[in-house]
N, C-alpha and C positions, 0 to 999 in steps of 0.2 A: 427372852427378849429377842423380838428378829432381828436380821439383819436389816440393817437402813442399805437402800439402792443405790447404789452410786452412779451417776449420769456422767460419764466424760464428753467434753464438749468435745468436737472437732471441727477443725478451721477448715471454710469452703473456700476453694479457691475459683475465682473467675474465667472461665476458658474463652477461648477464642474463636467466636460462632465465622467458620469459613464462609459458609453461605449467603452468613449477613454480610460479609465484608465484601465478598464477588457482585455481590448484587446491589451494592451501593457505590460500587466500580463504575455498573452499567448504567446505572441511574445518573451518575456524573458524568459519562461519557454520553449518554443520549441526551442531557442538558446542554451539554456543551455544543456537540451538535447542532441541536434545536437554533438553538444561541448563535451560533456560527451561521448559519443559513439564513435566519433571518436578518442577521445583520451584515451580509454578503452582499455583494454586488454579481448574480452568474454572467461570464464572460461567455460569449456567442464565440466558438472557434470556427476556423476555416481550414482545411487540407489543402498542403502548397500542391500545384499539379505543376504538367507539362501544359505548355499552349502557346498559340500563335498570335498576333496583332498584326495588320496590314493598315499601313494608311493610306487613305484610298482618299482620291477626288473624281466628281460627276461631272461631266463634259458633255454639251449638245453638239454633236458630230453631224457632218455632212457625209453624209454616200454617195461614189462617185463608183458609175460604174460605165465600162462599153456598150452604148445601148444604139441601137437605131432604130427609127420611126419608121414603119412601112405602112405604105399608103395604098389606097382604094385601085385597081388599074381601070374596073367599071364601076358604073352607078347599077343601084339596083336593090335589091331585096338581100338584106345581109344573116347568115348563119354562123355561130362561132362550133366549132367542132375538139377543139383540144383545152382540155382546162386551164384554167386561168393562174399561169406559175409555173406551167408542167413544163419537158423539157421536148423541144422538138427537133428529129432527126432531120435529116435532108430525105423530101418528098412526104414527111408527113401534113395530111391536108389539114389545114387550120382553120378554113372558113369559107363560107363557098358565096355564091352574088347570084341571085335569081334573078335576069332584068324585070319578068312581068308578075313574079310576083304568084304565079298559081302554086309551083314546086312550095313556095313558102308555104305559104298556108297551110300546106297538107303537112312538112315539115310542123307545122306551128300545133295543129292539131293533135299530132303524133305527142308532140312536147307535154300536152297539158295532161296526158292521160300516165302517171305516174306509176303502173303495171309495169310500164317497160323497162322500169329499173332492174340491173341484175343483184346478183346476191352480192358480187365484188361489190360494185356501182353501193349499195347502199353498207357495205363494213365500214370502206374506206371515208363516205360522210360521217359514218356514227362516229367512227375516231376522230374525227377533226373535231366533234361537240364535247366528245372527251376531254378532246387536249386544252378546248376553251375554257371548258367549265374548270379544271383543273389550273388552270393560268389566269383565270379571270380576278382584275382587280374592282372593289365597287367604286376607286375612288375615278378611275377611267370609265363611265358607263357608257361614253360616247362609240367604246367600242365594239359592244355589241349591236352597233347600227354597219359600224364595217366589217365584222364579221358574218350579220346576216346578210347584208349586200353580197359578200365574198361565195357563200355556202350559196347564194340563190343563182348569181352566175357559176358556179361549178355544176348546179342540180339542173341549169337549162341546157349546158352543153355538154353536159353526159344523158339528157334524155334524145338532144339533137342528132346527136353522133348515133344514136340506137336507132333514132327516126332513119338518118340515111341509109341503113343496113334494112330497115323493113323497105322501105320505098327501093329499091335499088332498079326495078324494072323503069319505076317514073321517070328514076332520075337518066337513067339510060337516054330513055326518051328524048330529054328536058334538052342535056348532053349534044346530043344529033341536032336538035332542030335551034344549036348556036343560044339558047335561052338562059343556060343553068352552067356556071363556071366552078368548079372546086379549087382552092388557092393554095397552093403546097409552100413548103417551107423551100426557100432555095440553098438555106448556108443550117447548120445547124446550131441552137441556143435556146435559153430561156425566153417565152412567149409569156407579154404580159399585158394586156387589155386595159392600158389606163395609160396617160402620159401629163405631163405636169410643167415643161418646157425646161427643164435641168439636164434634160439628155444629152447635152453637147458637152458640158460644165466639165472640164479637166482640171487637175491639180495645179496647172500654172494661170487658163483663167476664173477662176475662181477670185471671188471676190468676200471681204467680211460684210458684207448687204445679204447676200444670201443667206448666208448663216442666221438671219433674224429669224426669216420665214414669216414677216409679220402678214405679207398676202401670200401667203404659200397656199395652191388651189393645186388637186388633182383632177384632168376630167376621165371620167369613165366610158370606154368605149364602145364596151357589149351589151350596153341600154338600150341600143339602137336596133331600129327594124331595118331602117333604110340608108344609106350611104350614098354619096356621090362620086364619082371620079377625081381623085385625090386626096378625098377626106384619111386622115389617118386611120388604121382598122387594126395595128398591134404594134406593141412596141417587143423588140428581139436583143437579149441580152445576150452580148457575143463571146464573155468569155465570164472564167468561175473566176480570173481575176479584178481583186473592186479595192476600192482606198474609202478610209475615213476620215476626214478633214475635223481636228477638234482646237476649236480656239482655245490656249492655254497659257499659262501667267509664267511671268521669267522667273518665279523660284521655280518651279518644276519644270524647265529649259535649266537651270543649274544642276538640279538633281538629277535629269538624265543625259549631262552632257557628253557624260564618259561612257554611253550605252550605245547601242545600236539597235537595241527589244526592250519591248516590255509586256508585261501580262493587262492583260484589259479583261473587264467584265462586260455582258452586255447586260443590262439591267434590267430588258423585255423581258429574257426568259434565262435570265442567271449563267446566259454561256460566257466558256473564257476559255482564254487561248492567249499564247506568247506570241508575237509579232513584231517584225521587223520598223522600224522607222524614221524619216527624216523629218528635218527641222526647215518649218517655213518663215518666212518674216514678211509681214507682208501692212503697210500704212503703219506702221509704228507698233504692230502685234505680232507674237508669237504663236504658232501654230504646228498641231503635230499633224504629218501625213502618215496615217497604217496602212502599213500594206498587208494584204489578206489574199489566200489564193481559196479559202475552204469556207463554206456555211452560207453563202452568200443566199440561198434560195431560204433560209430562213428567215431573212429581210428583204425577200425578191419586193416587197407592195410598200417598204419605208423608202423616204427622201432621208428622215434624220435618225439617229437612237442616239439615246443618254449609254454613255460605256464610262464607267468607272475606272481608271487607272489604281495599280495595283503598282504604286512606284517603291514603297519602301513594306517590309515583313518581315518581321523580328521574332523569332523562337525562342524560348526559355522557359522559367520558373513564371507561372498564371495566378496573379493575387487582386483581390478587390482593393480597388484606390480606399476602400473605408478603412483598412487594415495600414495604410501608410501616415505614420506621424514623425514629428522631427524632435531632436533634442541635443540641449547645448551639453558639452565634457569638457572634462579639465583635458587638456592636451602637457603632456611630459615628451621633452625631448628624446629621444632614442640614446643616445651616452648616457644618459642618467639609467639605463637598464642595465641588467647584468641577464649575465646566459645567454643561449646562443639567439641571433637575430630571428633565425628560422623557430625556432621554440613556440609552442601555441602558453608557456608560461612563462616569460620571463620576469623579473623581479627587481625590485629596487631599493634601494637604502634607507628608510625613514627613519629620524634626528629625532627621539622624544628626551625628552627632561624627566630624571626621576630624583628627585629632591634640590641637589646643589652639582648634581654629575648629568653628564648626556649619555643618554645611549639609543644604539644603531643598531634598528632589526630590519630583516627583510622581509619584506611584504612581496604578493605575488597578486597583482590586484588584476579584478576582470577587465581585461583588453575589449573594445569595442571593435574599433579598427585598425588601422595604421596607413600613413602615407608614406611619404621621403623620408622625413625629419622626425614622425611625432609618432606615438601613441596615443589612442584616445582610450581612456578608461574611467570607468563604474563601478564604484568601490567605495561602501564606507566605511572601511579601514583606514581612507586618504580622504583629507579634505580639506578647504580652502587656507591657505596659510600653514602646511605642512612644510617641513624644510626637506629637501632629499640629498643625499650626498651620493657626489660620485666617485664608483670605484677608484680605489689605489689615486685618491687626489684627496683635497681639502674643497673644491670648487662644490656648491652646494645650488639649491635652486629652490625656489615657491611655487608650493602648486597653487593653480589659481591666475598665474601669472598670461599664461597661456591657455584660450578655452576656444573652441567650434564646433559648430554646429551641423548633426548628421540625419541624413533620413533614412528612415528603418521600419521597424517592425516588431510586436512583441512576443517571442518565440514563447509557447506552453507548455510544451512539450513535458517539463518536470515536475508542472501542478504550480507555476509560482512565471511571472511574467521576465521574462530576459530582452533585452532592447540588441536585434542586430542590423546592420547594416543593410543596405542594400541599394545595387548600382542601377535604376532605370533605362530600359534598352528602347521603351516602345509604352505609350499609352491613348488610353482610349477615354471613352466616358464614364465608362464602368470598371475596367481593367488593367491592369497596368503586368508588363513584360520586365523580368529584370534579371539579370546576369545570375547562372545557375553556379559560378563558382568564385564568388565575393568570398575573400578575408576576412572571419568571423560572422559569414552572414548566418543562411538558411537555406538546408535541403529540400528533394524532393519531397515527398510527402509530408514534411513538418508540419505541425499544428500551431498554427496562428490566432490572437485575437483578432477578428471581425472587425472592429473598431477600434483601433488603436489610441483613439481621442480619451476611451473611456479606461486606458489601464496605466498602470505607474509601473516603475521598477520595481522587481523583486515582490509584487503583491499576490501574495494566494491566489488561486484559480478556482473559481466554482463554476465547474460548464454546466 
């Protein structure tokens, strides 16, 4: 008889697949994720910097400068010899008076044949079409009618001037037989071939009518072929000292009462400069006088300029006004803290109930800011109708009792939104200046919400 087989069962036991387990880790965690993201709101951040704001006002200023009108001594056939702006010594000749007119013409001839320009003669035009094209605005197009007028009087009296150097034997001639006069500078100054009747106009007669300029007329002098005896033929600008008359409102006579300078922009071509100043008053207005000794020939051809006043500029911490919002806090009086005043944590005593007894722990709740009297804090650990006691007394208080309201900002910096203060120095349309060492505010390069409309306390950050 065989043996019969004996089968012993044995018990399986269940192990513990690692793999399955790690990988249903990540499958929860990239769910989660997913889930997170989509139901986010991402927060657009901003990096606090350094930066400046100026408040500035536009003002149409009068130019006042030492000018005198020289006039024709004959009639006759007229030539302009020294550019229009340029600066003329004593005995340089400015323009000469042919009475009959032949020397002209041959002058005139010479003129129209554009060879005779030298290589200076034509750098010194190309830079000036440089300098226009590079400053030109389209909303002014009236300008480029005074700036070719300007470029065509400088191109006839830099060809004139060349003309008198080839003819010099005619002119010899012309000279001799009393015909042909050359007209030299007798004092030295800025020559300028235009005059407008404001040349007398000084800081004390000066009137607010001028200032309109509503028949403001320039005429131009070196249009002309022919002159008479006494006709005007250049006006000469005696000195680099000139004033700008700028009608101005009594807040900014308050604001620069305690001054004696201010910084001004010129808005032509962006120049600035600090300058000394007095205060006019004149029919029931207030007015600034600038004094200037320097620049003056780069407004030698205006009556007025727009100059911006640069009266107040504020330096600090540079944030978009999108990034400031406000928010009301429980205010706690300062005795109701414990630890020292200076402490960036001080603490306080909150009263809870735990069945039929009290008790008193202390909390150390996020401080916003502080004034005199309060604490402003952010905390939901504390909340409205809390009782607090104060140290070493029975004298107790409610929060809630006391609340105000701060404007701030919401700091990200930790991945989760924090609300801090901060003190406005200076704002703009777009920007706003504010105190770089505010009590609980924000550092330099912090990272800010963009939008502060769009974040709450303490909410997760998806940038």
């Amino acid at each position: 008889m065989s043996d019969k087989q004996k089968v012993i069962r044995m018990n399986r036991t269940h192990g513990m697949n690692i793999g399955v387990v790690v990988f249903l880790i990540i499958i929860i965690y990239v769910i989660f994720n997913i889930f997170s993201y989509l139901t986010s709101h991402p927060v657009a951040e901003y990096e606090v910097g350094q930066g400046t704001i100026a408040t500035n006002h536009v003002y149409r200023g009068l130019i006042i400068r030492d000018e005198t009108v020289v006039s024709a001594g004959k009639s006759g056939f007229i030539n302009y010899y020294l550019k229009n702006g340029s600066k003329a010594s004593v005995n340089d000749i400015i323009y000469s008076i042919d009475t009959n007119g032949n020397l002209s013409n041959k002058i005139a001839s010479q003129v129209s044949d554009g060879a005779h320009l030298e290589t200076s003669d034509l750098e010194e035009i190309s830079g000036k079409i440089d300098s226009f094209r590079n400053y030109y605005d389209g909303n002014s197009y009236a300008s480029v009618y005074s700036f070719k007028d300007e470029l065509s009087s400088q191109l006839g009296q830099t060809l004139g001037f060349n003309a008198l150097k080839q003819l010099s034997d005619v002119v010899d001639d012309a000279k001799a037989n009393n015909t042909f006069y050359q007209v030299k500078s007798d004092k030295p100054g800025l020559i300028v071939y235009e005059t407008d009747g404001y040349e007398k106009i000084t800081a004390k007669s000066f009137t607010p009518e001028l200032l309109k300029a509503t028949e403001y007329k320039k005429q131009a002098l070196d249009d002309r072929t022919e002159v008479k005896s006494g006709d005007p033929v250049y006006k000469r600008i005696n000195s680099e000292a000139w004033s700008v008359i700028l009608p101005v409102s009594e807040e900014i006579i308050q604001t620069l009462k305690d001054s004696s300078y201010v910084k001004i922009r010129f808005c032509k071509d962006d120049f600035s400069q600090t300058v000394p100043f007095t205060i006019l008053k004149k029919d029931g207005g207030y007015y600034l006088n600038l004094s200037l000794k320097t620049a003056m020939i780069r407004y030698v051809h205006d009556r007025f300029a727009d100059i911006e006043l640069v009266v107040t500029e504020k330096t600090g911490l540079k944030i978009p006004n999108t990034a400031i919002t406000t928010r009301t806090f429980f205010k706690i009086p300062k005795k109701y803290f414990s630890g020292d005043e200076d402490s960036t944590s001080p603490g306080v005593f909150l009263v809870g109930k735990s069945g039929k007894t009290f008790d008193v722990e202390m909390i150390r709740p996020n401080i916003i800011s502080v004034d005199k009297n309060y604490y402003y804090i952010d905390d939901d650990s504390i909340q409205a109708g809390d009782t607090l006691l104060k140290k070493d007394s029975s004298e107790t208080y409610t929060v809630g009792k006391d609340s105000g309201k701060l404007t701030g900002v919401y700091n990200i910096n930790k991945g989760y939104a924090v609300f801090k203060q901060i003190e406005i120095l200076s704002q703009n349309e777009n920007y706003t200046i504010i105190e770089p060492k505010t009590d609980y505010g924000i550092a330099l390069y912090d990272h800010i919400a963009l939008d502060g409309s769009k974040v709450k306390s303490n909410q997760m950050v998806v940038k």
